[in-house]
C-alpha positions in Angstrom: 139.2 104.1 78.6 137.0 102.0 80.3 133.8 103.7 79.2 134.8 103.2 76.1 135.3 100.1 76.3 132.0 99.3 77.5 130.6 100.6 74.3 128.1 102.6 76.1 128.6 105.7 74.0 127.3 103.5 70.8 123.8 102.2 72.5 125.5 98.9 73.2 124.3 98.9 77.2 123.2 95.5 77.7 126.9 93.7 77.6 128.2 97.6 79.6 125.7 96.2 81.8 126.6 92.7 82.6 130.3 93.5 82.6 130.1 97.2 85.4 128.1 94.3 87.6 130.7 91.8 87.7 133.4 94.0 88.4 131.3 96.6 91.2 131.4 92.6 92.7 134.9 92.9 92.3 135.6 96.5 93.2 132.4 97.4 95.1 134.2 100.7 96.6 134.4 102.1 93.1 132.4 104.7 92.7 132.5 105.5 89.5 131.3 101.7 88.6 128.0 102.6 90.6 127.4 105.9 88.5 128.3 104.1 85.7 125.9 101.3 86.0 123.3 103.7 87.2 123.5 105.5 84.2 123.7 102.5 81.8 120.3 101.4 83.6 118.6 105.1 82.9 119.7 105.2 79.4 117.3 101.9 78.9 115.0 103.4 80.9 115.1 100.4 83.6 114.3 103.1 86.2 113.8 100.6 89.2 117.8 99.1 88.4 119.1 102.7 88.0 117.3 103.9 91.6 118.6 100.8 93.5 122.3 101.2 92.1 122.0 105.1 92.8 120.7 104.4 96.4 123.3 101.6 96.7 125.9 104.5 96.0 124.3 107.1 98.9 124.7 104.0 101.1 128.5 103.3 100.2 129.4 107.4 99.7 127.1 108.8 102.1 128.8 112.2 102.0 128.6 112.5 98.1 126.0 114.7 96.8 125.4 112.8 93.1 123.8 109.7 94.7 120.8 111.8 96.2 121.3 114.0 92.8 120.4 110.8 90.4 117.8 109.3 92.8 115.9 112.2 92.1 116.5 112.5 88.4 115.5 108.9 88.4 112.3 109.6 90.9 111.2 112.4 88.2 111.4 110.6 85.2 108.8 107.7 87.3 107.1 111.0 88.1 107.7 110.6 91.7 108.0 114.5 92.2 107.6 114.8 96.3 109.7 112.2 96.3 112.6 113.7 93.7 112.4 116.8 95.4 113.7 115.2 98.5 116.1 113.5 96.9 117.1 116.7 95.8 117.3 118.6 98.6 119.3 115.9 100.3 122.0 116.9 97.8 121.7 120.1 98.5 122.7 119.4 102.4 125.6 117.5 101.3 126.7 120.3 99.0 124.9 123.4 99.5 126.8 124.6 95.9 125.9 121.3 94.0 124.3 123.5 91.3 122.4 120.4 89.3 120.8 119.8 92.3 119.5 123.5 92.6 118.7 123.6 89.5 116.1 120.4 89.7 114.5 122.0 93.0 114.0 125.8 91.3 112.4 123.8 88.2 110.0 121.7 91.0 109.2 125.3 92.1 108.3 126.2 88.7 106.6 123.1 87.8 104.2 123.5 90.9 104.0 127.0 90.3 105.2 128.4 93.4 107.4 130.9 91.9 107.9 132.7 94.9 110.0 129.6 96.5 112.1 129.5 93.1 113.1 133.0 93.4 114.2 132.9 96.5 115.8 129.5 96.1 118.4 131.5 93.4 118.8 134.4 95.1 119.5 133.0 98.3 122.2 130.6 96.0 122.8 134.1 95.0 123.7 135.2 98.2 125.7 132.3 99.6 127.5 131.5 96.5 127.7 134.7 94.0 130.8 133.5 92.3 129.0 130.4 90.1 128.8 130.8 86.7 125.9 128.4 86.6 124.0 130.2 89.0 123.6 133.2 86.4 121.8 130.6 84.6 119.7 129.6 87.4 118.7 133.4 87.8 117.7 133.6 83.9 115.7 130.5 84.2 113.8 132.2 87.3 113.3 135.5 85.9 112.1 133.8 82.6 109.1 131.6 85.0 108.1 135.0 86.8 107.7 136.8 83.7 105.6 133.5 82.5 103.6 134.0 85.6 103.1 137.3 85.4 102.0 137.2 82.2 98.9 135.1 82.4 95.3 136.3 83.2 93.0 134.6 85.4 90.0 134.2 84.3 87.2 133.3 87.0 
């Protein structure tokens, strides 16, 4: 109801904007205000607003894993990858099955090519946690990157 309200869903962001500030004043242990506002920020691509409100939320729910989870999604998209990846690994240590959050840090693997680290990032998930769907995923993204790797020639 109230996203809808806000109008979000139709690109209308800058009154969802105005209106999720005035009433996290009003109801500042909300947390779904903070994701909310943090997310109306990233989808105009006001990466600064939507870190602050994301870090506002780690302070406030310091034991919930999506505040360290958006930091970093924020913190890649400003191409802040050291950075990101410690965001995400904070979220991992809050929730050690917080499969987004894997996700990001097997794909920072990847992306610096240390493939290595991203398999055993999934199979120690794997291991720990062999009952998540999304894990399976995880493994099919891996395998795909090692066969990638694998596959290319050095040429000195």
């Amino acid at each position: 109801m109230l996203f809808r309200s806000l109008r979000i869903a139709r690109g209308d962001v800058d009154p969802a904007i105005s209106s999720l500030t005035a009433m996290l004043r009003r109801h500042p242990n909300s947390d779904r205000l903070y994701l909310y506002l943090g997310d109306a920020y990233r989808s105009k691509r006001r990466w600064d607003e939507a870190l602050s409100v994301y870090r506002a939320f780690s302070e406030r729910f310091p034991t919930n894993a999506q505040g360290p989870y958006l930091s970093g999604v924020v913190l890649r998209e400003q191409n802040k990858r050291a950075d990101a990846k410690a965001s995400f690994e904070r979220a991992v240590a809050l929730s050690p099955s917080y499969v987004p959050a894997v996700m990001e840090l097997v794909d920072a693997d990847v992306f610096a090519k240390d493939f290595n680290a991203a398999h055993k990032r999934v199979d120690g998930q794997l291991e720990k946690f062999p009952k998540t769907a999304a894990l399976g995923v995880l493994q099919g993204r891996d395998r795909k990157s090692t066969r990638l790797n694998s596959s290319h020639t050095v040429i000195s």
